[in-house]
Backbone bond lengths (Angstrom), bond angles and torsions (degrees), N, CA, C in turn:
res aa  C-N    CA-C-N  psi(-1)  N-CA   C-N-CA  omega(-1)  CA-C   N-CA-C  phi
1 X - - - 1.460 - - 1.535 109.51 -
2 X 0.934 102.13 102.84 1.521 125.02 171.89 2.235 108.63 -28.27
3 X 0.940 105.75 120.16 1.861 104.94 179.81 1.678 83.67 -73.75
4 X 1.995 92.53 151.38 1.414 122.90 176.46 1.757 103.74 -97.07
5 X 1.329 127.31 103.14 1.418 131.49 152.91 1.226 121.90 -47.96
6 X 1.522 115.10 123.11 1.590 116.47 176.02 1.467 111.59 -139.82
7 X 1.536 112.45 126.03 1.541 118.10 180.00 1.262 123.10 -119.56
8 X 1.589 99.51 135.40 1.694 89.25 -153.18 1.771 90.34 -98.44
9 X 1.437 143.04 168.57 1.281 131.42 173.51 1.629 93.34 -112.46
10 X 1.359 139.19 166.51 1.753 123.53 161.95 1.598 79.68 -157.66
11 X 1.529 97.99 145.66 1.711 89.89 173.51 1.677 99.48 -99.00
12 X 1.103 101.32 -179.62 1.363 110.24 178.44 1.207 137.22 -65.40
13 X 1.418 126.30 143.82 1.739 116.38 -179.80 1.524 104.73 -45.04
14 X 1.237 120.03 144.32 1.504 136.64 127.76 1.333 120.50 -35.77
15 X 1.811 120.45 106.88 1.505 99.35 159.02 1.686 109.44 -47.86
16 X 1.704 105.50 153.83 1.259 110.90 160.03 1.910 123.22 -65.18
17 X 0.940 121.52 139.17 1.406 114.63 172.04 1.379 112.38 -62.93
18 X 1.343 156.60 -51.63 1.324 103.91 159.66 1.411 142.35 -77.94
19 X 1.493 113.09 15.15 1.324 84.96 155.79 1.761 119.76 -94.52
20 X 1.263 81.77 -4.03 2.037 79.35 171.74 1.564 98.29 -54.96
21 X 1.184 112.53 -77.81 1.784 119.38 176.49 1.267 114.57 -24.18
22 X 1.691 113.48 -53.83 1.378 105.67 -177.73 1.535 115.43 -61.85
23 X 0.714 143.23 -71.06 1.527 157.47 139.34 1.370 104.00 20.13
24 X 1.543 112.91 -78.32 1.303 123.07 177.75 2.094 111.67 -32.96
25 X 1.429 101.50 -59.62 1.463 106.66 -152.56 1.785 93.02 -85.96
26 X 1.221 113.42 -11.42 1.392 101.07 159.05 1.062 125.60 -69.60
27 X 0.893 129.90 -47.95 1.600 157.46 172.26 1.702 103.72 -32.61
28 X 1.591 101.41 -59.81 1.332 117.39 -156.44 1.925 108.72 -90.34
29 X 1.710 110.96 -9.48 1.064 112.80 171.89 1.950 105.71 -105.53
30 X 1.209 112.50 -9.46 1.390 112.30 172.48 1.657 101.34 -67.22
31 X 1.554 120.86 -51.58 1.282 124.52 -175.28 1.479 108.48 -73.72
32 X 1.140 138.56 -10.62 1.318 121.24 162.30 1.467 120.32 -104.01
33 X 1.220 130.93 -12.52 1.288 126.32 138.40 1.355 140.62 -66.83
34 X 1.641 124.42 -30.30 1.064 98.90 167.43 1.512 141.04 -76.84
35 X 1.441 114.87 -2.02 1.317 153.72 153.68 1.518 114.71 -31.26
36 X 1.089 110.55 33.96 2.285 100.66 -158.38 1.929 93.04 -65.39
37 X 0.829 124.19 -13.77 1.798 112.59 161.08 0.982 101.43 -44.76
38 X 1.446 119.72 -77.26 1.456 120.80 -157.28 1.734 117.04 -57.10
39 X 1.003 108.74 -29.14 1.673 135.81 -153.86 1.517 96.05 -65.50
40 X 1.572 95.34 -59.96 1.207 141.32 175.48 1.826 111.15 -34.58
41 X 1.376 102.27 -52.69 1.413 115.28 -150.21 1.973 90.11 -101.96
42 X 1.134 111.73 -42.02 1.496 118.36 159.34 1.455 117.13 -53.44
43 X 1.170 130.54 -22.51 1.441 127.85 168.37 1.599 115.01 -108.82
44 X 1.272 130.54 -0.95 1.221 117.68 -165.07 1.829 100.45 -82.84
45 X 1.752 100.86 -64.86 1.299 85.26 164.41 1.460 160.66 -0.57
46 X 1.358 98.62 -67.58 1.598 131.87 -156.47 1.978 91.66 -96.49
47 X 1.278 121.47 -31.86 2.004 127.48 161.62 1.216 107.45 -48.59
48 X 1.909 101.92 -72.20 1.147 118.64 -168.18 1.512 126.48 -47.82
49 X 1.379 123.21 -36.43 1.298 139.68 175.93 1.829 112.09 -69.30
50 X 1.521 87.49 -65.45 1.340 94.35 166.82 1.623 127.10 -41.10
51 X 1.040 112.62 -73.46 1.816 124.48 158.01 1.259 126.61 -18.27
52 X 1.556 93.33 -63.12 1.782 98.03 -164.24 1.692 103.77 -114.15
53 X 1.526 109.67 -40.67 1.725 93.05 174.91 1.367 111.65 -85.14
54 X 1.012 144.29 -47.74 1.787 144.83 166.29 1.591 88.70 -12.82
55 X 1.803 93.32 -94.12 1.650 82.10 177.95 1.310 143.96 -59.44
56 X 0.701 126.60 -46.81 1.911 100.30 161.87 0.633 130.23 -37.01
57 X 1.585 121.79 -38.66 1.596 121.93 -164.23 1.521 108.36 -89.17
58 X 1.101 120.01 -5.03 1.602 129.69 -164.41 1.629 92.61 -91.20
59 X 1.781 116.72 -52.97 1.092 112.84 167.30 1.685 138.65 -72.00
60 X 1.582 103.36 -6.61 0.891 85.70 150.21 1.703 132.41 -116.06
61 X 0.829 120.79 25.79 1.707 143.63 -178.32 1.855 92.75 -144.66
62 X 1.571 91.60 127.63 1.304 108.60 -170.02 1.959 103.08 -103.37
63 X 1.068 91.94 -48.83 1.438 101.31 169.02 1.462 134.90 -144.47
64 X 0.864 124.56 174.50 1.877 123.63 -177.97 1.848 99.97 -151.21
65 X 1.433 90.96 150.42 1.422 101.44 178.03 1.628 118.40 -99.52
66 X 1.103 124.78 106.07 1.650 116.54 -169.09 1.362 109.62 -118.50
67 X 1.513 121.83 101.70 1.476 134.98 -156.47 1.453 127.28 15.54
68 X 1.620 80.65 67.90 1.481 118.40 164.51 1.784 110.68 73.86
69 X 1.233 107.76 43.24 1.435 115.79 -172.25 1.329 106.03 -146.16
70 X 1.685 115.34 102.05 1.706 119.56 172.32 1.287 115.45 -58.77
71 X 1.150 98.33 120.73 1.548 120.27 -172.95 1.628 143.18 -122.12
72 X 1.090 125.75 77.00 1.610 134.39 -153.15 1.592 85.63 -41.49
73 X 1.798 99.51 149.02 1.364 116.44 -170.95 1.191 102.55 -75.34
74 X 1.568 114.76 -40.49 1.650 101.70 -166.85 2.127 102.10 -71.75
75 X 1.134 142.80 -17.60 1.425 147.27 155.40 1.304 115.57 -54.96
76 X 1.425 107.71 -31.70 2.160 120.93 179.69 1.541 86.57 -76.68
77 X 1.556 132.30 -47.81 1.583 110.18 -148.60 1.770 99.75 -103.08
78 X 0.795 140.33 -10.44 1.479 163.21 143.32 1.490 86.78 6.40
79 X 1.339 118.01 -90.18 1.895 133.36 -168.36 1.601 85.20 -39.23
80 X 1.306 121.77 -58.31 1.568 125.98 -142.50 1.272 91.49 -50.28
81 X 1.794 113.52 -56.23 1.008 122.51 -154.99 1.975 120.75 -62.36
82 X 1.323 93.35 -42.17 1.325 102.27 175.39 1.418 114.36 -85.34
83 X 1.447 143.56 27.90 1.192 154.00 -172.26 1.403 95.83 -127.51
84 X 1.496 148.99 -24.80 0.991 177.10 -5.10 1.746 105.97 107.71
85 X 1.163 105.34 -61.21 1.227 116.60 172.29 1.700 121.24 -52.76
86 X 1.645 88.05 -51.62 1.402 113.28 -172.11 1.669 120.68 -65.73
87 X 1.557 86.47 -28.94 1.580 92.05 175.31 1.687 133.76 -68.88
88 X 1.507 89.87 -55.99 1.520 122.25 160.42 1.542 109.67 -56.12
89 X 1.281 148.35 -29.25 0.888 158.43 130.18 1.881 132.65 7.52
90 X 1.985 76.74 -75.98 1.622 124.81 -179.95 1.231 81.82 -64.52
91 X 1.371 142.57 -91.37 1.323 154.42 -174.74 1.578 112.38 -13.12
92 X 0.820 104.24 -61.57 1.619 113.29 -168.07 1.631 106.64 -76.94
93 X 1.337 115.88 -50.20 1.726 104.66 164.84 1.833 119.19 -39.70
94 X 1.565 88.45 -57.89 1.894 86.83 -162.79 1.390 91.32 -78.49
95 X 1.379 143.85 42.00 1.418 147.14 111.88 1.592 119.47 -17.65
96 X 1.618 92.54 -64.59 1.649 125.47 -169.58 1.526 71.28 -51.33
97 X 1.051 143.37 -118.28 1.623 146.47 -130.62 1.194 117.80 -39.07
98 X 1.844 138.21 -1.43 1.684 146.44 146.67 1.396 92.92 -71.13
99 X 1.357 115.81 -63.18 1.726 122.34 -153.18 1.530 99.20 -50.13
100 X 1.324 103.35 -58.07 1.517 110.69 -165.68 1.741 117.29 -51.99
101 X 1.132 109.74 -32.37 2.071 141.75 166.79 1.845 101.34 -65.27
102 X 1.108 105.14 -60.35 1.537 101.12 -166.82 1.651 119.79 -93.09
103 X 1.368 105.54 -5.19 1.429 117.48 172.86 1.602 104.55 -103.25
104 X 1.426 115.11 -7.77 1.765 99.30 171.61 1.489 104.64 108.29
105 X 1.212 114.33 -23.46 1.585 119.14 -140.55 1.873 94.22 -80.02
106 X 1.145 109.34 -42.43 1.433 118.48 177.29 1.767 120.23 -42.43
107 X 1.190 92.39 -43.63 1.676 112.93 -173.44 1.733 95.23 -78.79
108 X 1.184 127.64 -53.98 1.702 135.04 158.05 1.304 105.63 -30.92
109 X 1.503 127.00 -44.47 1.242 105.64 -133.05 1.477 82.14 -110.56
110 X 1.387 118.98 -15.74 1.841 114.56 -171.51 1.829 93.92 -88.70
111 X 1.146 132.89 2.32 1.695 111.31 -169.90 1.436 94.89 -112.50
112 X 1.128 139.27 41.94 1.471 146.12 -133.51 1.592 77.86 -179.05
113 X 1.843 100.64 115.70 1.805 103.66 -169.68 1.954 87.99 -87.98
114 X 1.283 88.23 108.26 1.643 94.87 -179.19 1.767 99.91 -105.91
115 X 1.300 126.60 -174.42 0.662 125.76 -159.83 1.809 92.52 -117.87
116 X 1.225 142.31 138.02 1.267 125.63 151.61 1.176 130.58 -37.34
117 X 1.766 110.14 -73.54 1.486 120.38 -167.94 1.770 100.82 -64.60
118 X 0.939 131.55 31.55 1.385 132.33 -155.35 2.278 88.11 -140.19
119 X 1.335 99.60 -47.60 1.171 104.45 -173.79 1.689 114.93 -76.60
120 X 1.523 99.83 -25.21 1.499 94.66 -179.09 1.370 108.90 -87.18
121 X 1.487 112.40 -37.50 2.013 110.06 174.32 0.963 79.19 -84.23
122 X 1.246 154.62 133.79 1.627 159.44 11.86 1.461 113.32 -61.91
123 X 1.269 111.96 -47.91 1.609 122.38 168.85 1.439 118.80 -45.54
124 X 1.650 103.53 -62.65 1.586 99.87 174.00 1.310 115.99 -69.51
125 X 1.504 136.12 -46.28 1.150 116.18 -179.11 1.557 117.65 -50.33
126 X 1.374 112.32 -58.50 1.670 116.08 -170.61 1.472 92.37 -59.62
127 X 1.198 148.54 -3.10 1.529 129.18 -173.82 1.578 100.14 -104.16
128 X 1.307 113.46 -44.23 1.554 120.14 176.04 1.512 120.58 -55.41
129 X 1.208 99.48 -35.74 1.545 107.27 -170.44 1.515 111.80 -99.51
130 X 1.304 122.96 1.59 1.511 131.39 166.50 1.830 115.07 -92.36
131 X 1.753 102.99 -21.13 1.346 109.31 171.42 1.427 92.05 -99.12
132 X 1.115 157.47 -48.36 1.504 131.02 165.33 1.225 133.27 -48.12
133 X 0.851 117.87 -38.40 1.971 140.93 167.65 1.859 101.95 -57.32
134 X 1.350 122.66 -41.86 1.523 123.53 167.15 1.613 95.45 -79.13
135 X 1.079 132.13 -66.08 1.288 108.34 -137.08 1.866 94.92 -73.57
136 X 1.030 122.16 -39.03 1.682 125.46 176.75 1.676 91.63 -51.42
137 X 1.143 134.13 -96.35 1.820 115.92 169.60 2.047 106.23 0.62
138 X 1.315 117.20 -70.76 1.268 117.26 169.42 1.411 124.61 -26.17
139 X 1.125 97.90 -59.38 2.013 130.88 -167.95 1.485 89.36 -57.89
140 X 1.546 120.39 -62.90 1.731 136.24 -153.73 1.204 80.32 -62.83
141 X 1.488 136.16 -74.59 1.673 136.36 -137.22 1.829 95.41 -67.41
142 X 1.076 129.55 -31.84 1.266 137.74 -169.86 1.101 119.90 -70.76
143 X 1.845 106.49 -51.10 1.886 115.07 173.79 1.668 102.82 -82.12
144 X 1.073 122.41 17.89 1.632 140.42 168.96 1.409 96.50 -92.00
145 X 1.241 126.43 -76.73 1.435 138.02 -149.19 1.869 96.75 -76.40
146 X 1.176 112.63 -75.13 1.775 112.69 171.01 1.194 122.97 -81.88
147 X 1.377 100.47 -178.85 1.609 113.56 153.86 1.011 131.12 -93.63
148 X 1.138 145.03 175.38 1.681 144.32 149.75 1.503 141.45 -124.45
149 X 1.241 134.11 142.24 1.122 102.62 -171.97 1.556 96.86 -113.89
150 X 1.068 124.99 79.14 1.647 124.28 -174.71 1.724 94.04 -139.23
151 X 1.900 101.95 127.84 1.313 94.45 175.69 1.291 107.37 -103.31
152 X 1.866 119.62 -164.08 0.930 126.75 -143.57 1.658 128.17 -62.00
153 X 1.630 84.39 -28.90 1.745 124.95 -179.72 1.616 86.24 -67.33
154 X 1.383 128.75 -65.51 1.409 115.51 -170.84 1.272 113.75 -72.94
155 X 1.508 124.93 -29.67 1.318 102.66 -169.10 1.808 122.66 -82.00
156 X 1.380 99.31 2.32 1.803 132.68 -170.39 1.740 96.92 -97.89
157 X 1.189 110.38 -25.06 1.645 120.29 -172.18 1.897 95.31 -90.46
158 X 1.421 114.01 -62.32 1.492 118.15 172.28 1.549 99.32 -41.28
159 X 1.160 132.21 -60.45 1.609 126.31 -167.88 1.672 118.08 -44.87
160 X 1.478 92.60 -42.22 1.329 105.72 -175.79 1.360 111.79 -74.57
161 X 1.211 115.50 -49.31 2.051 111.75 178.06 1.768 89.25 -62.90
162 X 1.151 142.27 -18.34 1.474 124.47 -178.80 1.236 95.93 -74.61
163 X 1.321 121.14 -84.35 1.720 110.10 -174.97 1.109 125.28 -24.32
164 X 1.578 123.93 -43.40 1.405 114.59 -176.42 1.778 116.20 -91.34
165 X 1.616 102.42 10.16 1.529 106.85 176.00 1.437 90.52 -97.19
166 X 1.307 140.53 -48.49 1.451 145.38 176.48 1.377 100.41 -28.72
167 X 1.076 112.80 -76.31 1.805 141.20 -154.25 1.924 92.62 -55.68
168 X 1.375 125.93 -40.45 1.301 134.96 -158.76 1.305 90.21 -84.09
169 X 1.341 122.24 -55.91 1.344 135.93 -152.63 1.918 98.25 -70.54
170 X 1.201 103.04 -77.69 1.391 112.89 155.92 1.564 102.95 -5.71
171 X 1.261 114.85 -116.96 1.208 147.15 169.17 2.179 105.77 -6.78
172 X 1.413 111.99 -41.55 1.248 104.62 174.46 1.839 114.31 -84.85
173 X 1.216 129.54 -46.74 1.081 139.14 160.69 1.641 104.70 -36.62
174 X 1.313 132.62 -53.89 1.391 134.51 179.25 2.082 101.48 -56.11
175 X 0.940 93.56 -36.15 1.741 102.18 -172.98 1.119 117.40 -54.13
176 X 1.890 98.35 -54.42 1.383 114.73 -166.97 2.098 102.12 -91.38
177 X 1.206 122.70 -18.95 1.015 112.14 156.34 1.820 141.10 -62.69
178 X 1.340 87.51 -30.44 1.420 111.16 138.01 1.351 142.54 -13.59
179 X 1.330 92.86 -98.19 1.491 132.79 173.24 1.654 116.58 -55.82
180 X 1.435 109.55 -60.47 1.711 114.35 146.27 1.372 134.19 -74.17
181 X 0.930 142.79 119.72 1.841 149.45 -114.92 1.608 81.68 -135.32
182 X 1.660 126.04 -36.80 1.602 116.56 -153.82 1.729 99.50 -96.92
183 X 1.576 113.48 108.55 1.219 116.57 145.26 1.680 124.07 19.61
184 X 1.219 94.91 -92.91 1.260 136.67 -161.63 1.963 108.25 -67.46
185 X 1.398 101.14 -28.67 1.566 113.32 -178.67 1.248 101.33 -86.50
186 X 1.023 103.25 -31.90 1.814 113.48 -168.24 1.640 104.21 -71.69
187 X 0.898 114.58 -54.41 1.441 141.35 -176.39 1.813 107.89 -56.73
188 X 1.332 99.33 -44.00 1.596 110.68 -176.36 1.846 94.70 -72.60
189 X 1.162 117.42 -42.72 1.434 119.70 -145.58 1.879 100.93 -88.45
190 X 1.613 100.45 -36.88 1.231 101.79 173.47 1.433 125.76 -77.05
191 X 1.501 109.95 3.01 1.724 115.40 175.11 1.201 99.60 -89.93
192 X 1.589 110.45 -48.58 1.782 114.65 -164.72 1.699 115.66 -66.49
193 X 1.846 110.66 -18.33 1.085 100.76 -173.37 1.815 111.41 -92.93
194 X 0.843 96.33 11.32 1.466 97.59 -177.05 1.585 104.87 -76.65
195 X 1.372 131.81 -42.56 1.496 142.19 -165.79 1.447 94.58 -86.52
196 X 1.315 128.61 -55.09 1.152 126.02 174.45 1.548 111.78 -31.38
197 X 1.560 105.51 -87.44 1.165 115.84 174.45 1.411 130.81 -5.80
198 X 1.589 85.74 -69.50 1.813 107.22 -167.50 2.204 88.26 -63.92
199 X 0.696 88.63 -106.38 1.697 109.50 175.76 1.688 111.68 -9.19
200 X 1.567 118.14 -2.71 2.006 120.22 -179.73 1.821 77.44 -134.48
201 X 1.410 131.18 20.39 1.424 117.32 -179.98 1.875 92.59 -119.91
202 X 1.315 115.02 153.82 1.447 124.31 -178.47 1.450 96.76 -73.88
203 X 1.650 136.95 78.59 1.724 141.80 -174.21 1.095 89.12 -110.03
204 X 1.398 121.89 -102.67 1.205 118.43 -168.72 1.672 127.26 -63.24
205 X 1.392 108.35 19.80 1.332 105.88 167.68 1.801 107.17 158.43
206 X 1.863 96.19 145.42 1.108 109.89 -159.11 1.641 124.33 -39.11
207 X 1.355 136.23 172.67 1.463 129.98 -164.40 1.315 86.57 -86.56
208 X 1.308 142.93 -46.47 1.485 143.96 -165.17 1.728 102.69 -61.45
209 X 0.730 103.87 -14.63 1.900 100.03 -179.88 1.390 116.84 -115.97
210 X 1.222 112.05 11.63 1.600 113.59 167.09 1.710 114.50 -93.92
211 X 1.132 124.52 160.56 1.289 128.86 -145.70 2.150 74.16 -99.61
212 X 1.693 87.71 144.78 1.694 96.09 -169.76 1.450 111.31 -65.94
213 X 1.270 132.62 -2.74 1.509 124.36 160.06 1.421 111.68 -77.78
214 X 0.687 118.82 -24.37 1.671 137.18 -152.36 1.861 77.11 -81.16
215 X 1.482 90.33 -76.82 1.956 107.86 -176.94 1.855 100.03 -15.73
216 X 1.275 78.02 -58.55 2.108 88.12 -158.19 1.531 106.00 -64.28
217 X 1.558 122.11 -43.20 1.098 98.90 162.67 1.559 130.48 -66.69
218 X 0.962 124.28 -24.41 1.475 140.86 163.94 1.420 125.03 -17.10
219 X 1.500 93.67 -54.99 1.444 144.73 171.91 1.668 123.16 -32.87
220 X 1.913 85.55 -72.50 1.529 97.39 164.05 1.876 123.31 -94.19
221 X 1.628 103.28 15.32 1.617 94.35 166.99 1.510 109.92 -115.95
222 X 1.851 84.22 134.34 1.383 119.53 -174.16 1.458 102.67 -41.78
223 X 1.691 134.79 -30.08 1.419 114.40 -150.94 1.871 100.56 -109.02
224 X 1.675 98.22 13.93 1.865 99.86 175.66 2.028 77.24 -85.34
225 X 1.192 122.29 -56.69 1.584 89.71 -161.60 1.665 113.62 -70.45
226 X 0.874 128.27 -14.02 1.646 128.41 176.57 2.274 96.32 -64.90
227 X 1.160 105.45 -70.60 1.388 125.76 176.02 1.571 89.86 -32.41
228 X 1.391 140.92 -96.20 1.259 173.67 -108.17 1.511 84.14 -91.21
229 X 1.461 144.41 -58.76 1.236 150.25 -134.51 1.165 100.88 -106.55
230 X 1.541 116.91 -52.44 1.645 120.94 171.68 1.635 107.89 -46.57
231 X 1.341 111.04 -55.44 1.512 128.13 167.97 1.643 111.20 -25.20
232 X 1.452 86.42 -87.58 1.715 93.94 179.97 1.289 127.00 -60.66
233 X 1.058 129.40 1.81 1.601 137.11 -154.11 2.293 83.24 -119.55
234 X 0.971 108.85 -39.36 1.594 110.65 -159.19 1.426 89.68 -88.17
235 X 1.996 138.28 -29.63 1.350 134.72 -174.57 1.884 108.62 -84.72
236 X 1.355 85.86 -52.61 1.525 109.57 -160.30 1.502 103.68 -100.60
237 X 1.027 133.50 -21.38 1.574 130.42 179.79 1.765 111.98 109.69
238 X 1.064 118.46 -179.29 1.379 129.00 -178.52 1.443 99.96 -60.26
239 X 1.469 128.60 -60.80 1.401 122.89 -162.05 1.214 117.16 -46.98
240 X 1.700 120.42 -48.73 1.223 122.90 -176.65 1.450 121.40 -75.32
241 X 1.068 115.77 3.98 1.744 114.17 153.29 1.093 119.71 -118.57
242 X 1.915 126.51 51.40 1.464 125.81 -161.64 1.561 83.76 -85.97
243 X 1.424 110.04 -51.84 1.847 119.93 -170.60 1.755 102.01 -48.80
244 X 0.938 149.19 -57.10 1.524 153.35 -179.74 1.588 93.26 -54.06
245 X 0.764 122.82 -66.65 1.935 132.24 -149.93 1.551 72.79 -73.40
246 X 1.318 145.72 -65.14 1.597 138.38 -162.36 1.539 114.81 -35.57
247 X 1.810 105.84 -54.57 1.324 120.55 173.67 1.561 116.34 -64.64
248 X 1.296 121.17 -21.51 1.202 127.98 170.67 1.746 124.29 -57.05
249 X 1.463 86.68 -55.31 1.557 91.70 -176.97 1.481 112.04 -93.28
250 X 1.420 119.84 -4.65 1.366 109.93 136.91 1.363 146.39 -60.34
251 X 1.053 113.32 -36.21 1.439 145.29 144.81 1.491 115.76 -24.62
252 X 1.477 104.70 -56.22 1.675 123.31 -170.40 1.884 103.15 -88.66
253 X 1.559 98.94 -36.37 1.669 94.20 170.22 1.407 123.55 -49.49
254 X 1.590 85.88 -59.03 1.937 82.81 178.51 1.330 113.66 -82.18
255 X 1.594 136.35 -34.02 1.150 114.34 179.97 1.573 119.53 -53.67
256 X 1.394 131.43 5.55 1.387 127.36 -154.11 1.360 106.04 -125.51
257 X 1.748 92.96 -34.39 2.057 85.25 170.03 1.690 103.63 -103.58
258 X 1.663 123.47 33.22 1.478 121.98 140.14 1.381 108.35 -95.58
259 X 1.059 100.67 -55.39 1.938 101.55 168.90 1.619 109.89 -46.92
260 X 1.095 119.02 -53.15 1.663 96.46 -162.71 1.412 107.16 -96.29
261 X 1.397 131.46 0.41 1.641 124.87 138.36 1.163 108.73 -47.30
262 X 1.393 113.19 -68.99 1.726 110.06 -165.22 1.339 105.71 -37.94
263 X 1.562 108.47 -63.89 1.423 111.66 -176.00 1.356 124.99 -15.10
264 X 1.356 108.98 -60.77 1.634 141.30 -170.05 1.364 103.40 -57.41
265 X 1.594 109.35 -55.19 1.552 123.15 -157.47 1.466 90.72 -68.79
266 X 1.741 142.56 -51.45 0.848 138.70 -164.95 1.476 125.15 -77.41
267 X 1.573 107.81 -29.64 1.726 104.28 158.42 1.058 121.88 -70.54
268 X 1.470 125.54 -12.28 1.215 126.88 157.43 1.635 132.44 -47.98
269 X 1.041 97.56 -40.07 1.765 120.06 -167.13 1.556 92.76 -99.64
270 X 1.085 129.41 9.33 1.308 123.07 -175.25 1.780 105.33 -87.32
């Protein structure tokens, strides 16, 4: 009597979702650390200022008045400083998105049934939390170097306009890395905008004392409400920078569903 053949088909396990996630943000913090250029070039800035202009400028400007509240200079440039941080920061993460293209890893990482929504929160988290992780380094070297007079309510209020300047900041750099495909443009544009930025934003001094072109551009850069919100949130408390932090996470809304289309559109074509 002839044996009966039987074949069973079963498809394959499911990775678990977190280890899809896990996976992902390993991945995405291996490539921005082993990078010490970038690391490098994301912190030099944000020292250098801190170090040598903070101090000087603290000694030589004793105080400033910021809606109607005497205010030691080195406590006025504080936001500047860590907005600064935040930028250069942004910059150096959406790095990872050339590296990942020119090291291969992209093309690796799309034939591997990953999950999307898995690929974009790995991205933002590991990108958010590498510009918080610098600018808090920022924060430490600073409550090292001065004093402050911001209490607990403000200094818990400053934390919070940081996260949501991270998340914006983050989130626009991912856009415009995006949007520009060339290395090398990207790279040029994300050094130059850092001085820009800081320097058309009310940092080293109040919005009422900038010359009225200056004001208007002021206006439309993203890092007067990060600056402005950290500010008010660390004097006056959280409430009084709800309007700044509003534009922020608008800011981070759309920069994130241009960024994470692109994303999509480009593993596609991979």
């Amino acid at each position: 009597m002839a044996a009966r053949l039987t074949f069973q088909n079963t498809p394959p396990a499911r990775t678990a979702k977190a280890a899809d996630l896990t996976a992902v943000l390993y991945r995405e913090y291996s490539l921005l650390a082993r990078n010490r250029v970038y690391l490098v070039l994301g912190l030099a800035p944000m020292l250098i200022y801190l170090l040598l202009v903070n101090t000087s400028l603290s000694n030589l400007v004793q105080e400033v008045t910021y809606k109607g509240v005497e205010l030691g200079f080195a406590a006025f440039l504080l936001p500047m400083t860590l907005a600064m941080s935040v930028v250069s920061a942004a910059g150096t993460s959406s790095m990872a998105l050339f590296q990942e293209e020119m090291s291969g890893v992209a093309t690796q990482l799309w034939s591997y049934p990953l999950r999307r929504s898995r690929f974009l929160l790995g991205k933002v988290i590991a990108g958010v939390s590498l510009v918080l992780a610098q600018t808090l380094l920022a924060l430490g070297v600073a409550i090292a170097l001065f004093s402050f007079p911001f209490t607990t309510e403000g200094w818990l209020g400053m934390l919070a306009a940081l996260v949501v300047s991270a998340l914006a900041f983050n989130g626009l750099y991912l856009a415009v890395a995006i949007v520009i495909t060339d290395y090398q443009a990207f790279m040029v544009l994300s050094n130059l905008s850092i001085p820009v930025l800081v320097f058309s934003a009310p940092s080293l001094y109040t919005m009422e004392s900038m010359p009225t072109v200056i004001q208007w551009v002021a206006t439309i850069n993203p890092l007067t409400y990060a600056i402005n919100g950290m500010r008010d949130a660390a004097l006056f408390g959280l409430g009084a920078a709800w309007r700044d932090l509003a534009v922020l996470a608008a800011i981070a809304a759309v920069a994130y569903t241009i960024g994470g289309r692109g994303l999509l559109n480009r593993a596609r074509n991979i």
